[in-house]
Structures are given as structure tokens and as C-alpha cells.
N, C-alpha and C positions, 0 to 999 in steps of 0.2 A: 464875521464868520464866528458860530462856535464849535470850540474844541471840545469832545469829550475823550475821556481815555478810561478803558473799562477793566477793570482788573478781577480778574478771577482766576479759574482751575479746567485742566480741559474738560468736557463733558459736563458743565455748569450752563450752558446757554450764552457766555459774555460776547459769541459772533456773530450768534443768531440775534440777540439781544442788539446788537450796535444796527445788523443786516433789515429788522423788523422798524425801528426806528430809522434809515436809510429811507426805507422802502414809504412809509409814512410822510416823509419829509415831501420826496418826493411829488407824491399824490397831492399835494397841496400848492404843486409850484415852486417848491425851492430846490434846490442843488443840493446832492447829499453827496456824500460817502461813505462808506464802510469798510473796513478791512483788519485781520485779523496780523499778530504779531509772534509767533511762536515758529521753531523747528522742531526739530524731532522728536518732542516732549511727547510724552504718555499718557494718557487720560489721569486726569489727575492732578497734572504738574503746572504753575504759575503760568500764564499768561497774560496778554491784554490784545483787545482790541479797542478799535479807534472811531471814532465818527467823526464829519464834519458836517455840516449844514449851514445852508449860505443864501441869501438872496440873489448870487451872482456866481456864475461858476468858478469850480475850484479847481486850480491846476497844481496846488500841493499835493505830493504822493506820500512824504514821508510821515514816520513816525509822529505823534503827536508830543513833542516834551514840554511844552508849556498851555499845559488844557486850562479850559475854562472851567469844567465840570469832572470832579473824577468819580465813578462810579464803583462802590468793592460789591461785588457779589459775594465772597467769600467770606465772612471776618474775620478767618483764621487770618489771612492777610493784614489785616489793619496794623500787625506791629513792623510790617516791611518796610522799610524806607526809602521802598520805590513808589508808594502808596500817593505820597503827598509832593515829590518832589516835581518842581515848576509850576505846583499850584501857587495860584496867588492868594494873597491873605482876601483878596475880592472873590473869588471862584469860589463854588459851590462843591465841601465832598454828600456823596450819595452813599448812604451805609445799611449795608441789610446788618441789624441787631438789636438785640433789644438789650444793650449796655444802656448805663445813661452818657448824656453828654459829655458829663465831666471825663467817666472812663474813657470813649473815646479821643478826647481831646489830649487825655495823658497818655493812653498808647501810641499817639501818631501825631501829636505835637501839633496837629492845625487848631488853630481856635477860629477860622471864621466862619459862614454860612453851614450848617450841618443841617442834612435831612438824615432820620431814620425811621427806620420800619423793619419789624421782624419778617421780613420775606420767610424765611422759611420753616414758622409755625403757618402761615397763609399758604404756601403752595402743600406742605403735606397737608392740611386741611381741604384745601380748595383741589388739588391737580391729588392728591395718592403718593406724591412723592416730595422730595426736596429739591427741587430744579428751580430756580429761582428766577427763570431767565424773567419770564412777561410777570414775572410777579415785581421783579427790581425797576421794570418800565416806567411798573404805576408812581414806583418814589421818584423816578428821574423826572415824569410830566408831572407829577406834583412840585418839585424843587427848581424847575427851571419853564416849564411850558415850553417844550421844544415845538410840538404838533398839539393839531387839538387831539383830545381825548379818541374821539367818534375818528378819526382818523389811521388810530390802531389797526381797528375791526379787519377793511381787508387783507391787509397783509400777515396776521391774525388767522385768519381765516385762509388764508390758501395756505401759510407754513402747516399749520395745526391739523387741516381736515376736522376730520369726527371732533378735537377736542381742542377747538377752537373757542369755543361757548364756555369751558370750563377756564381757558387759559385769560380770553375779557375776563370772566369773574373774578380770578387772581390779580388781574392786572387791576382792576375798580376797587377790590377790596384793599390795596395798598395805596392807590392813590387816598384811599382817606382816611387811610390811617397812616399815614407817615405824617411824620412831628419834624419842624424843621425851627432851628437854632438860629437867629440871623445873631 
């Protein structure tokens, strides 16, 4: 099974983001999950959501505290020390910024596998705004190959509507442009 755990800001995409990659998994034959981790919080305020994906069905409900993958949508995040904790020095973090490595690695203390990508010079370029969500996709199936690529599209495509076509493009143009650290 792998774990992801996705941390961002409410109104950033990180459920829809976990929900779309679910839905992907899916499509392909495997067992997924999605679910979201926050109460009462305000647009705006820290959250996570979670994924699992699996060859065999999942009868975990809980929290993810030891991921395989952590995802930050936010950077402003990356100095939290909820960020990295139960990553293993073997798991992969996911980082929207265009820090370098080294920065990263001194505000959040992991030094192993690092992908990044400036997600959100690519969505206000590509999408009109800073929403990062299918834009952080492209680095998560760059960093890890959860689903194929061409896999996205429908679930893409029914969340999105009309700007479906804009959201692949955000999502293609970070899958190659994200830089990963082994």
C-alpha cells in the first residue's frame, strides 16, 4: 500500500487533489482512498488530506501518520513540524517552490528523496490563478508514478468541466518540470 499525506490551506485543492488521484487509481484497477482531515477550520487555515492506493483492498480508515509520500501544496508550510513527521528518511517529500534543495532541506530537516516544482508560477500562468491543486499532481506522478499520466484526463475532466483542458495543461507542464533530489 501507499500512503500519501497532503498538506496545505483550505481552498488550495489538497481534497480535491488526494479525491482526483482516488478517482485515477481507481480507473486503473486498484483500490483507492481519499479523505480529508480538518474541523471547523476557515478557508485558509492548515489542513491535510490523505490517500491510499493499493493492489488489494483497504480496510484502514484512519489518519495517515507514517506516509510514504508527503505532499506540501503550500510552502508557507514547509517550516511546520507536522510536515515531515513519520516520513521516512526512504519516502518521498512533494514541494511546490522554487527554493533550492538545500533551503528546503534546512527548513524541514528531511534530506531524502525531494521533488520540486514551482506550482504556482505554472497555475497562475496556465489556470489565471494560484490553485495549485492538478498543478501539484503533475509533481506527485512525476515523483512517485502513482497512476499513468493519461489516467488523470477523466477525472480531470468531469471535476473541471469547461477548464479541464487548462487544468491537464498545468498538470503536464509540472510533471516536467519538477526537479527531484534522490
Amino acid at each position: 500500500m501507499i500512503a500519501v499525506r497532503i498538506h496545505g490551506r483550505g481552498g488550495q485543492g489538497a481534497v480535491t487533489s488526494s479525491e482526483l488521484m482516488a478517482l485515477a487509481a481507481i480507473s486503473e484497477g486498484k483500490y483507492a482512498q481519499a479523505f480529508p482531515s480538518f474541523g471547523p477550520e476557515r478557508r485558509g487555515a492548515p489542513l491535510q488530506a490523505y490517500l491510499r492506493i493499493d493492489s488489494e483492498p483497504i480496510y484502514r480508515r484512519e489518519e495517515i501518520y507514517h506516509p510514504d509520500i508527503v505532499v506540501v501544496i503550500d510552502p508557507a508550510l514547509l517550516t511546520s513540524p507536522a510536515i515531515t513527521v513519520g516520513l521516512p528518511a526512504t519516502g518521498i517529500l512533494v514541494m511546490n517552490t522554487a527554493r533550492s534543495f538545500e533551503e528546503i532541506t534546512a527548513d524541514c530537516g528531511f534530506a531524502g528523496r525531494i521533488a520540486k516544482v514551482d506550482a504556482n508560477t505554472i497555475a497562475e500562468q496556465e489556470l489565471g490563478v494560484t490553485i495549485t491543486n492538478t498543478t501539484m499532481l503533475g509533481a506527485l506522478l512525476k515523483a512517485s508514478s502513482l497512476v499513468k499520466l493519461e489516467s488523470m484526463k477523466d477525472p480531470i475532466d468531469h471535476r473541471f468541466g469547461p477548464l479541464a483542458e487548462k487544468n491537464m495543461k498545468a498538470l503536464m507542464r509540472a510533471f516536467n518540470e519538477t526537479i527531484i533530489k534522490e
